[in-house]
DOKEVO-413221 format. One record per residue (C-alpha): x, y, z; residue in one letter. Coordinates in pm, 1 decimal. Layout:
residues N
atom X X&Y Y&Z Z&residuo A
...
END
This chain:
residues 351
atom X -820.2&Y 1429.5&Z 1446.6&residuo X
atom X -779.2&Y 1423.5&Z 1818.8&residuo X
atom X -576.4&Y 1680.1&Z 2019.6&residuo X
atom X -428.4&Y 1634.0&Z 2338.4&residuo X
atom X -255.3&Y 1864.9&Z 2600.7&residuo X
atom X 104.7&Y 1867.6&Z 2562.3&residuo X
atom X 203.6&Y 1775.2&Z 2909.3&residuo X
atom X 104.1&Y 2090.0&Z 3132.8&residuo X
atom X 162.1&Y 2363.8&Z 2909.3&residuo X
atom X -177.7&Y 2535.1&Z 2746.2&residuo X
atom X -102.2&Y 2409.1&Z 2385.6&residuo X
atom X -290.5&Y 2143.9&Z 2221.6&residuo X
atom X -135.1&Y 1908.8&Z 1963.7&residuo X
atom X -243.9&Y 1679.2&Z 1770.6&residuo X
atom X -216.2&Y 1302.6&Z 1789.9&residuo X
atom X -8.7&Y 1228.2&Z 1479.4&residuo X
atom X 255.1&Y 1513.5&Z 1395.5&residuo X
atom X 417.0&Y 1532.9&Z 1049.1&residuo X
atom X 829.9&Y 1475.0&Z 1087.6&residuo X
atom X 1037.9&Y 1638.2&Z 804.6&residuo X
atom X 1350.0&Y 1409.6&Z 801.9&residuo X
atom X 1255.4&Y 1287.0&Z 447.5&residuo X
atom X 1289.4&Y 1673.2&Z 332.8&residuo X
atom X 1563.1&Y 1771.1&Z 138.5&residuo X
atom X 1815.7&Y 1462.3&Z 114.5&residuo X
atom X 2113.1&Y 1643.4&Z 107.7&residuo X
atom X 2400.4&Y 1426.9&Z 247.2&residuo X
atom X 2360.0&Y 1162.8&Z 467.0&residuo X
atom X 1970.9&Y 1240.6&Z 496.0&residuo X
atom X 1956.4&Y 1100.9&Z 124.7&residuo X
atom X 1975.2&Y 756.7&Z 272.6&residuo X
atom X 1577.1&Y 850.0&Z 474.8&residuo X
atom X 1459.4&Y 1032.7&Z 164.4&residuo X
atom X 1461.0&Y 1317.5&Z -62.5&residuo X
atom X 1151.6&Y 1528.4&Z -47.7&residuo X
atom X 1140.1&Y 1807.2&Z -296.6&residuo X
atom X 983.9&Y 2146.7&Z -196.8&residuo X
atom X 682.3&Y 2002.4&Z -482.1&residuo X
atom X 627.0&Y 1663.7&Z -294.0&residuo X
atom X 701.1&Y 1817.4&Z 49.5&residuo X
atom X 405.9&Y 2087.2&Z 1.9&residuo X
atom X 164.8&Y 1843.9&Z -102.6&residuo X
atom X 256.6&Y 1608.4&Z 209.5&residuo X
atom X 193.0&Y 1929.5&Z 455.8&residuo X
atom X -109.9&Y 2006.2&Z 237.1&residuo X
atom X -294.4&Y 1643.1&Z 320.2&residuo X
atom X -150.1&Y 1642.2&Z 661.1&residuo X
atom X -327.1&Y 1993.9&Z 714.7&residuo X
atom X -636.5&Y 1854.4&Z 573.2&residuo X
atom X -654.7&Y 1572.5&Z 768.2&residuo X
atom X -641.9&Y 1779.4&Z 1114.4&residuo X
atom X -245.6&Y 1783.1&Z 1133.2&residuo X
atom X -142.9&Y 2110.2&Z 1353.5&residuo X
atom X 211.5&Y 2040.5&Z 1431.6&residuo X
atom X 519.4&Y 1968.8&Z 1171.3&residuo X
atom X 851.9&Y 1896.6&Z 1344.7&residuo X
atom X 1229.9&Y 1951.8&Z 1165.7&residuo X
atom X 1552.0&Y 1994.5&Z 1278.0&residuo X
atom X 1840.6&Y 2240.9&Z 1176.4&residuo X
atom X 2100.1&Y 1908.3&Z 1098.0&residuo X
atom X 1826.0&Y 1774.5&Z 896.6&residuo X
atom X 1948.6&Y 1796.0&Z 535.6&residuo X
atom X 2197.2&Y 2058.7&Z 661.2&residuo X
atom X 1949.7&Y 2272.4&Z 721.2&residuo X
atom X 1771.3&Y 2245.7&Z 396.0&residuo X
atom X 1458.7&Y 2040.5&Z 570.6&residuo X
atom X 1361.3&Y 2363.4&Z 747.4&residuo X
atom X 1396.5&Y 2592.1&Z 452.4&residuo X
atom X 1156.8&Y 2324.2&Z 307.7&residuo X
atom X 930.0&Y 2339.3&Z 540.7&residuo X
atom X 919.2&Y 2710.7&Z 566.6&residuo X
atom X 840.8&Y 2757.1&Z 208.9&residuo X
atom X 572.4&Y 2467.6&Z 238.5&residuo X
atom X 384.6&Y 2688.8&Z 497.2&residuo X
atom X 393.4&Y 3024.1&Z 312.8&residuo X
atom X 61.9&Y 3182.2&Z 380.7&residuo X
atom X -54.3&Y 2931.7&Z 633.0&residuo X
atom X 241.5&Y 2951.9&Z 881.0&residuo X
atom X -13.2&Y 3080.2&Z 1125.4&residuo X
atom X -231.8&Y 2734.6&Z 1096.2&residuo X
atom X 91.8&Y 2531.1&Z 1231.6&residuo X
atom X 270.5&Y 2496.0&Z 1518.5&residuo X
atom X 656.3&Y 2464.0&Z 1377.6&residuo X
atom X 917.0&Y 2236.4&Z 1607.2&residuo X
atom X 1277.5&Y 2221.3&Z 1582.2&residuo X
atom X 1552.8&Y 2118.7&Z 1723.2&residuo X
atom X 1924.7&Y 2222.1&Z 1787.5&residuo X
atom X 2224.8&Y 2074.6&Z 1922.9&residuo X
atom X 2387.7&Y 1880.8&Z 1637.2&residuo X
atom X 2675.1&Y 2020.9&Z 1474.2&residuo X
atom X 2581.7&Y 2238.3&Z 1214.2&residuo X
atom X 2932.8&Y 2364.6&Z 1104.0&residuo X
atom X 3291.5&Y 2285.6&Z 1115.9&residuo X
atom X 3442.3&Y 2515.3&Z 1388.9&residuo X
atom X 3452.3&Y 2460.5&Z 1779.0&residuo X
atom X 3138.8&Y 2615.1&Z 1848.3&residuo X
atom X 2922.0&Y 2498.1&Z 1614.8&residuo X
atom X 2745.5&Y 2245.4&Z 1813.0&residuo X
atom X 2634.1&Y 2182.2&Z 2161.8&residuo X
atom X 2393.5&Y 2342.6&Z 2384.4&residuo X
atom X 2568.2&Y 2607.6&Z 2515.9&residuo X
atom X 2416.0&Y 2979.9&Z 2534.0&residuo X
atom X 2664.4&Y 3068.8&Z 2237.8&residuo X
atom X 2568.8&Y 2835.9&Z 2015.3&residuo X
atom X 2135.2&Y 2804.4&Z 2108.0&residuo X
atom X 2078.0&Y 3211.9&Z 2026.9&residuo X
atom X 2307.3&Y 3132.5&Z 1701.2&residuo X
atom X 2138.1&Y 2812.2&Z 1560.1&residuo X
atom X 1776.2&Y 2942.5&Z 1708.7&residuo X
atom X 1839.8&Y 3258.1&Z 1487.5&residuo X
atom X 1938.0&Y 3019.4&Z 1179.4&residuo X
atom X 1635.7&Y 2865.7&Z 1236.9&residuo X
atom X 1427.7&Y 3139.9&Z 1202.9&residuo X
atom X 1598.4&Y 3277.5&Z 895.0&residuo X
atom X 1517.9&Y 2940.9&Z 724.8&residuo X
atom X 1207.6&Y 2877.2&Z 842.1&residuo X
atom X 1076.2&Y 3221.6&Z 716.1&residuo X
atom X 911.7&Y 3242.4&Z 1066.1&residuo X
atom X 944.7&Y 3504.5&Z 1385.3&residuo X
atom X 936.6&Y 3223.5&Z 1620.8&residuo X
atom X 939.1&Y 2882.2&Z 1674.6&residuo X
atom X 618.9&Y 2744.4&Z 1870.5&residuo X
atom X 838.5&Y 2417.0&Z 2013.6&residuo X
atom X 1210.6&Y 2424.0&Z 2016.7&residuo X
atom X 1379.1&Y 2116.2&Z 2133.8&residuo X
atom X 1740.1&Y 2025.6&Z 2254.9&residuo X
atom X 1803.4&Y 1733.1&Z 1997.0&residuo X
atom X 2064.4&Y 1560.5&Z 2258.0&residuo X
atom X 2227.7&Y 1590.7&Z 2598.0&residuo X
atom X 2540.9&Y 1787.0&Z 2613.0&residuo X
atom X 2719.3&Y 1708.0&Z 2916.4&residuo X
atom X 2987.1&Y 1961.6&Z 2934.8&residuo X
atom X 2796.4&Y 2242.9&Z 2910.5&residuo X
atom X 2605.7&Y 2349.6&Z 3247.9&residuo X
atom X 2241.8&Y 2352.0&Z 3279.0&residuo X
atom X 2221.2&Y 2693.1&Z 3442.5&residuo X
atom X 2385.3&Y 2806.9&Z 3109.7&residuo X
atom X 2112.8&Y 2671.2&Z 2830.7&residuo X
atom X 1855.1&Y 2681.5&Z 3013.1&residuo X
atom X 1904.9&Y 3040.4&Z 3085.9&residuo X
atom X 1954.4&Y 3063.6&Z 2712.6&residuo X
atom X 1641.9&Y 2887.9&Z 2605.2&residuo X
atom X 1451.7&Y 3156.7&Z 2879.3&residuo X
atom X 1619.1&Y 3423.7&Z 2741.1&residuo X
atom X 1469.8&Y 3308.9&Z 2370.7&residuo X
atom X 1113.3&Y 3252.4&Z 2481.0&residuo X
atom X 1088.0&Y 3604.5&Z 2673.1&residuo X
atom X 1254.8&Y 3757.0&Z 2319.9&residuo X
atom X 944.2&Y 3600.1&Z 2178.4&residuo X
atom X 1155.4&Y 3381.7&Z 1929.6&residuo X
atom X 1039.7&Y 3070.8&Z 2093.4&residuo X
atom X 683.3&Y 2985.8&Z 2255.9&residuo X
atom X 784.5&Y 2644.3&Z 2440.7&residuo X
atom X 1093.7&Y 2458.9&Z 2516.5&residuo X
atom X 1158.7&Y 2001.2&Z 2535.1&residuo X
atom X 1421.0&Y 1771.0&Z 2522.6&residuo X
atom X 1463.3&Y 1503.5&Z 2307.3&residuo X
atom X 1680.1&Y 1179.1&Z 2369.5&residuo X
atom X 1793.2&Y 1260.7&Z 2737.5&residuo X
atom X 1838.8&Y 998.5&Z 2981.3&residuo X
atom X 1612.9&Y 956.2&Z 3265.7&residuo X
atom X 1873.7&Y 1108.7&Z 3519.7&residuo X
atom X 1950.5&Y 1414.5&Z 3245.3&residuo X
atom X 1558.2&Y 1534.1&Z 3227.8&residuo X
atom X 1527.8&Y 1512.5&Z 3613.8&residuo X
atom X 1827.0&Y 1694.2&Z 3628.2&residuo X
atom X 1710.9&Y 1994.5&Z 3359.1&residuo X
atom X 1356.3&Y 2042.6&Z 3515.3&residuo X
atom X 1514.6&Y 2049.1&Z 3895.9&residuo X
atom X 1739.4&Y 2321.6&Z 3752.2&residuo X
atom X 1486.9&Y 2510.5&Z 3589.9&residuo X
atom X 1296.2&Y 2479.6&Z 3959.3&residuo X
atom X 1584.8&Y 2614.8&Z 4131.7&residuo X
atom X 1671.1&Y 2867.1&Z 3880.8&residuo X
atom X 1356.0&Y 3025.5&Z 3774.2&residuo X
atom X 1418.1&Y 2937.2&Z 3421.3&residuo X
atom X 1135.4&Y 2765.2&Z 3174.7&residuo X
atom X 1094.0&Y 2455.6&Z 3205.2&residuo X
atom X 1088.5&Y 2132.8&Z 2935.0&residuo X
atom X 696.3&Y 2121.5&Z 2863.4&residuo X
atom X 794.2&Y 1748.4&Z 2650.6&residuo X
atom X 1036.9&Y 1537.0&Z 2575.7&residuo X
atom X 1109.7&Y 1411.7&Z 2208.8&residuo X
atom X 1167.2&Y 1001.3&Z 2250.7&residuo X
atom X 1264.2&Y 670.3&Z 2046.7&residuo X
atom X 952.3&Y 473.9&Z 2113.5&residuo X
atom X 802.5&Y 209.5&Z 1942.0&residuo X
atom X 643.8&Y -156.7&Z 1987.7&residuo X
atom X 995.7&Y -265.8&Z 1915.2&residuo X
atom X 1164.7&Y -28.9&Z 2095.0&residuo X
atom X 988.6&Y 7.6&Z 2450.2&residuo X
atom X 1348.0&Y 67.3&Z 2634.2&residuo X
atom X 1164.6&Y 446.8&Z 2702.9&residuo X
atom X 891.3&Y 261.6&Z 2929.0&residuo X
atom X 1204.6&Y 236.4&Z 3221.9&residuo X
atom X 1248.8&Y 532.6&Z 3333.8&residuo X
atom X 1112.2&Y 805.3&Z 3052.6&residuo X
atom X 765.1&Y 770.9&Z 3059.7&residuo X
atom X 695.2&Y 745.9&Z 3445.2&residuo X
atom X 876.3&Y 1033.2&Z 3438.2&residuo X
atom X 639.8&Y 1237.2&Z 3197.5&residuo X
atom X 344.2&Y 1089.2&Z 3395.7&residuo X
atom X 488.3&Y 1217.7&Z 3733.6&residuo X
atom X 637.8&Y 1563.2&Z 3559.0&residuo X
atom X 345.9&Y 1654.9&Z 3314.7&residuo X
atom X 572.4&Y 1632.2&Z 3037.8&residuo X
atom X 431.6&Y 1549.3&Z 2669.7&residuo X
atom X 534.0&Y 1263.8&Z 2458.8&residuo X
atom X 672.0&Y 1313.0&Z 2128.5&residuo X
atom X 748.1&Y 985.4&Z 1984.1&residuo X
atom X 977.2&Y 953.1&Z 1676.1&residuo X
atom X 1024.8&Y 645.9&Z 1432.6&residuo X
atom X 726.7&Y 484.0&Z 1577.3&residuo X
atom X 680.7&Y 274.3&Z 1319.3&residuo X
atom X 1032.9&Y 142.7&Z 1380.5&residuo X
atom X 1253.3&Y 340.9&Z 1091.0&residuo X
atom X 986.9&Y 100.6&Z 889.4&residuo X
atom X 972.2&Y -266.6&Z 1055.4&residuo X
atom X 685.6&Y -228.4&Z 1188.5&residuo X
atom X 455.9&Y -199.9&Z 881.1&residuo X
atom X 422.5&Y -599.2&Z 752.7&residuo X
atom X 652.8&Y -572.2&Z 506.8&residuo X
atom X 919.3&Y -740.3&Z 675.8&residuo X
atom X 817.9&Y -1106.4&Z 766.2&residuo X
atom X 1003.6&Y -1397.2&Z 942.9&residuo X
atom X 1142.5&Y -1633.4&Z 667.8&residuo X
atom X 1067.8&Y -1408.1&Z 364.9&residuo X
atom X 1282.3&Y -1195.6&Z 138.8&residuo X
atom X 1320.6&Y -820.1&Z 270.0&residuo X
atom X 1176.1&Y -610.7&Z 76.3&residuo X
atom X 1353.7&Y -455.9&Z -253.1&residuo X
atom X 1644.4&Y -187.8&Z -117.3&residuo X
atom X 1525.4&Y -243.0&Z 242.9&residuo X
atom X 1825.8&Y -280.7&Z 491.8&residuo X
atom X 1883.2&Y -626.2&Z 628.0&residuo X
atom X 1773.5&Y -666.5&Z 1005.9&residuo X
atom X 2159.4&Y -687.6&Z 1124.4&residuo X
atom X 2192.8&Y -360.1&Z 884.2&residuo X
atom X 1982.7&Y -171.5&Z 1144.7&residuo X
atom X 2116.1&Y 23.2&Z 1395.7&residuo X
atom X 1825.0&Y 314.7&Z 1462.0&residuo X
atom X 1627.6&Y 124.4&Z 1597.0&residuo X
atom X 1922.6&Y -166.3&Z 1696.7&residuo X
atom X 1744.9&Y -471.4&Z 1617.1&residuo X
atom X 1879.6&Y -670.0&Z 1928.1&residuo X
atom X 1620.1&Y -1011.6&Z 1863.4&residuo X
atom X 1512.5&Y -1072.2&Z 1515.0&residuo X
atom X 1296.3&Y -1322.8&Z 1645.6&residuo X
atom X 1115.7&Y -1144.3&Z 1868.0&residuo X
atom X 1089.5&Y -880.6&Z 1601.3&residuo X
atom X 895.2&Y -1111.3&Z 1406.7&residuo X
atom X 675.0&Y -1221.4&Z 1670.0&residuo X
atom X 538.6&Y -863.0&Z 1736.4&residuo X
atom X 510.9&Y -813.1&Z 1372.5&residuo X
atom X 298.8&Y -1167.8&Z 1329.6&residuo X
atom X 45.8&Y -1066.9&Z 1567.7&residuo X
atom X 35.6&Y -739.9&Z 1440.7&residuo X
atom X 3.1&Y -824.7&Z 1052.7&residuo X
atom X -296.3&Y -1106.6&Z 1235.4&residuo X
atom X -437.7&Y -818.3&Z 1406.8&residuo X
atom X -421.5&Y -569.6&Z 1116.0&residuo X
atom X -586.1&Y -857.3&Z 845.3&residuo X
atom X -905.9&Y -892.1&Z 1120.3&residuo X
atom X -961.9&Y -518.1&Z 1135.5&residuo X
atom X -876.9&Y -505.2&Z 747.5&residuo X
atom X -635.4&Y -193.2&Z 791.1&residuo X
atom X -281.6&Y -188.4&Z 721.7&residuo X
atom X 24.0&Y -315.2&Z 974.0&residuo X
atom X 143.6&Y 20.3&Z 1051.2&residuo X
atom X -162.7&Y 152.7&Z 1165.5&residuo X
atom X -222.3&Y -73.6&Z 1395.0&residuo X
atom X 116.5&Y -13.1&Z 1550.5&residuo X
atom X 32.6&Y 376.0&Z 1599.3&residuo X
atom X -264.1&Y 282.8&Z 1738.0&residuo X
atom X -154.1&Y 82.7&Z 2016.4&residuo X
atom X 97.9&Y 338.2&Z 2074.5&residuo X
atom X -134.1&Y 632.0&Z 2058.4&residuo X
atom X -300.4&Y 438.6&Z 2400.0&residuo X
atom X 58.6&Y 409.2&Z 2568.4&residuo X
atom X 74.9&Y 656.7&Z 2913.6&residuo X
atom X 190.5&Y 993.2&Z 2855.8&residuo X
atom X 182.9&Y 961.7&Z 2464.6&residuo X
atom X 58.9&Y 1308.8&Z 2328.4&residuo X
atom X 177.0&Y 1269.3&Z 1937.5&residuo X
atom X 339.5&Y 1058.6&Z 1720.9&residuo X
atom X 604.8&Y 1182.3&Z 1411.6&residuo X
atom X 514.0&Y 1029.7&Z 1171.9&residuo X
atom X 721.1&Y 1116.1&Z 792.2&residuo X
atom X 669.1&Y 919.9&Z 490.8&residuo X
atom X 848.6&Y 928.4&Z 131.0&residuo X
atom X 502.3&Y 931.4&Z -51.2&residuo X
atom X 157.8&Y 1010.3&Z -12.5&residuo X
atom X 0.1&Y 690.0&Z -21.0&residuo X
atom X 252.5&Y 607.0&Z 312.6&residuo X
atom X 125.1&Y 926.8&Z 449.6&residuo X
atom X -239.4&Y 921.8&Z 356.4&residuo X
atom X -201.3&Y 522.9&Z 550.6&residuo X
atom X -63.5&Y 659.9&Z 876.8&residuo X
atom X -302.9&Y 936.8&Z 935.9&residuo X
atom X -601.3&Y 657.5&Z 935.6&residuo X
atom X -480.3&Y 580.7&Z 1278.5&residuo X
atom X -564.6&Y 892.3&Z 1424.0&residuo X
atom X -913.4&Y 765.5&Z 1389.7&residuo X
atom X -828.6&Y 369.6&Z 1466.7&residuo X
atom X -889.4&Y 264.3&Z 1825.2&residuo X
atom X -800.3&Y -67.3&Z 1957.0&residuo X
atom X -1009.3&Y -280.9&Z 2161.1&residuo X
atom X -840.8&Y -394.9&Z 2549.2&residuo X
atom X -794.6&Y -753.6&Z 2389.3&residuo X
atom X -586.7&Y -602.1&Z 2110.3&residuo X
atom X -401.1&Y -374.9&Z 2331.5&residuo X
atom X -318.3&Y -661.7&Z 2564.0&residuo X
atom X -181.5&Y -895.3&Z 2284.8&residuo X
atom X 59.0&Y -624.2&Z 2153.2&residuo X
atom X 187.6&Y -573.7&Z 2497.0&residuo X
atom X 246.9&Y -883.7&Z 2561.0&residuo X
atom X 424.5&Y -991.0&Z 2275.9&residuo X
atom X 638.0&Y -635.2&Z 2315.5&residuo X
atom X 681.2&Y -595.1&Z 2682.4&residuo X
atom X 1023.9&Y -519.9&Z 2785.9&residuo X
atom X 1210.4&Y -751.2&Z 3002.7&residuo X
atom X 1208.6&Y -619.0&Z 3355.6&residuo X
atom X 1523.2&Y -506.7&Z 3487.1&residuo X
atom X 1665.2&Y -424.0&Z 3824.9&residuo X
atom X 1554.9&Y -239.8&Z 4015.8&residuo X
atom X 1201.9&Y -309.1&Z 3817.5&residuo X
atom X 1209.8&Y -664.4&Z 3924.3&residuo X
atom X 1250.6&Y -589.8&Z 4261.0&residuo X
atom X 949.9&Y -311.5&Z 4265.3&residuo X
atom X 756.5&Y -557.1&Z 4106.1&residuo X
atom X 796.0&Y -828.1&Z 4347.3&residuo X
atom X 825.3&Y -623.2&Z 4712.9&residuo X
atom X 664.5&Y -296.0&Z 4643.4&residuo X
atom X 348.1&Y -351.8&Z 4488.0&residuo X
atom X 168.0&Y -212.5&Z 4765.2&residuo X
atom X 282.7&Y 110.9&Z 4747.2&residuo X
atom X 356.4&Y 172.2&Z 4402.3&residuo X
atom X 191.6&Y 514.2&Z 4247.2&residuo X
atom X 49.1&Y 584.1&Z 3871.3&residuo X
atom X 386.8&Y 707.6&Z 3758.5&residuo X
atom X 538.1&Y 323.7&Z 3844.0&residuo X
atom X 209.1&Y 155.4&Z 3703.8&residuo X
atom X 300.1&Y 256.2&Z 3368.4&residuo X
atom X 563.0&Y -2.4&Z 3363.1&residuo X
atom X 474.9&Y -235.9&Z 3672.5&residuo X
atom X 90.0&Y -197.0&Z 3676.4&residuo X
atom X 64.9&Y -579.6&Z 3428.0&residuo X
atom X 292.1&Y -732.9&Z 3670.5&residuo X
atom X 120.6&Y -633.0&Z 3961.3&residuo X
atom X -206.3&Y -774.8&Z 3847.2&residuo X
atom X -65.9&Y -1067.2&Z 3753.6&residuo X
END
């Protein structure tokens, strides 16, 4: 297993991180899975053995039930495992109950704690933007929480590019501690984060967290142009996390990456974390799976690395179209364009 800095904090991750979202299945979480504490503890138990040091949750996973999961998974080892959650989603019926305001953060952090069997949480993320509450007001919270020692390190997850400038210039001018990562949709499907979100982790030392890398599953091979989906899969025009926009180009990423994945004689999916494991910025991938065979097939591509050739087919086939002001860059600025641009322009620049 490889580890890698997560952006400039001290704290080393490792490449593939185990997501929880399958735990529990209570409500509408059936629908991803539903992980007993049995099958959950033996999924933490090969992802430990295989090198696996962080597991990520969320307190409106399962209602909750996900991180009671995964604290009773980690009895006597908790110490082995960097835990990361998030907060933010409504996790009750009154007026408070969601958000990231200072009232709500200490509440749902201390929830989270309480279920999680734990005295802190090593990564505690702000599941979504709130835009009514000021910055100055959870980001004070989230300080107050590390220097309580109930948190180690505080990220984002699913802000815009304009929201995470916005939250690490406030924790600048405020003295407060600052987002160390950012939790993202990114996938060979989904490369929409490419814009604006990973330049800015390159030029603001923030780690990459991607979830649903695999593309909430249409990534792996099993879905092919022309053929039946597979038995209980959603149709394409079902999907809506990830949105499948172009079914056709869909199945022109996954054709070169079942071609790809038949020469090296490894499955689909892995391929796809591979390639996404080279990607700028990229410090781990969560990764969950309903079974161990899915699980024991993703953590192969910690170890998979993909030649240039490889690399460069996948991006091709993936790349994102380029939008204004991209286009622009692109075609007037390429002499003065720095590594954070690169990660997006650098193949049209050559070119």
């Amino acid at each position: 297993m490889e580890y890698r800095q997560l952006g400039g904090s001290g704290l080393r991750v490792s490449v593939l991180a185990l997501g929880t979202m399958t735990f529990g299945g209570r409500g509408v979480f059936a629908k991803v899975g539903n992980t007993d504490l049995p099958d959950a503890t033996r999924l933490v138990d090969l992802a430990l053995d295989a090198g696996v040091n962080l597991v990520d949750t969320a307190d409106s996973y399962s209602g909750g039930l996900s991180e009671e999961i995964v604290g009773q998974a980690l009895k006597g080892r908790r110490d082995r495992v960097l835990v990361a959650t998030k907060a933010r989603m409504p996790t009750g019926g009154g007026p408070n109950d969601a958000g990231l305001s200072r009232h709500h953060l200490v509440r749902a952090c201390e929830a989270s704690l309480r279920r999680l069997d734990t005295d802190h949480i090593d990564l505690y993320q702000m599941h979504a933007w709130d835009g009514l509450t000021p910055l100055e007001e959870t980001l004070s919270a989230l300080d107050d929480l590390v220097r309580a020692g109930k948190v180690r390190y505080v990220g984002c997850s699913n802000f815009s590019g304009w929201h995470l400038m916005k939250a690490l210039a406030t924790a600048e001018r405020t003295g407060a501690t600052r987002f160390v990562s950012q939790q993202i949709h990114y996938s060979l499907q989904a490369r929409e984060a490419e814009y604006e979100l990973v330049p800015a982790a390159v030029d603001q030392r923030l780690g990459v967290l991607a979830w649903s890398p695999l593309a909430g599953g249409l990534l792996t091979g099993k879905y092919r142009r022309g053929a039946e989906d597979p038995e209980g899969a959603r149709h394409l025009n079902d999907w809506n996390e990830p949105p499948v926009r172009d079914a056709d180009r869909l199945h022109d990423i996954v054709d070169v990456l079942v071609e790809l994945a038949q020469a090296r004689g490894v499955p689909a999916a892995r391929v796809a974390l591979a390639w996404l494991l080279s990607r700028p910025a990229v410090t781990s991938l969560v990764i969950g799976a309903r079974s161990e065979a899915q699980l024991v097939a993703n953590l192969g591509a910690a170890d998979l690395a993909l030649s240039e050739a490889e690399r460069a087919r996948l991006d091709a086939v993936s790349a994102p179209p380029l939008l204004y002001p991209y286009w622009h860059q692109a075609k007037i600025a390429a002499d003065r364009l720095g590594p954070a641009d690169l990660t997006l322009l650098g193949r049209y620049v050559r070119r």
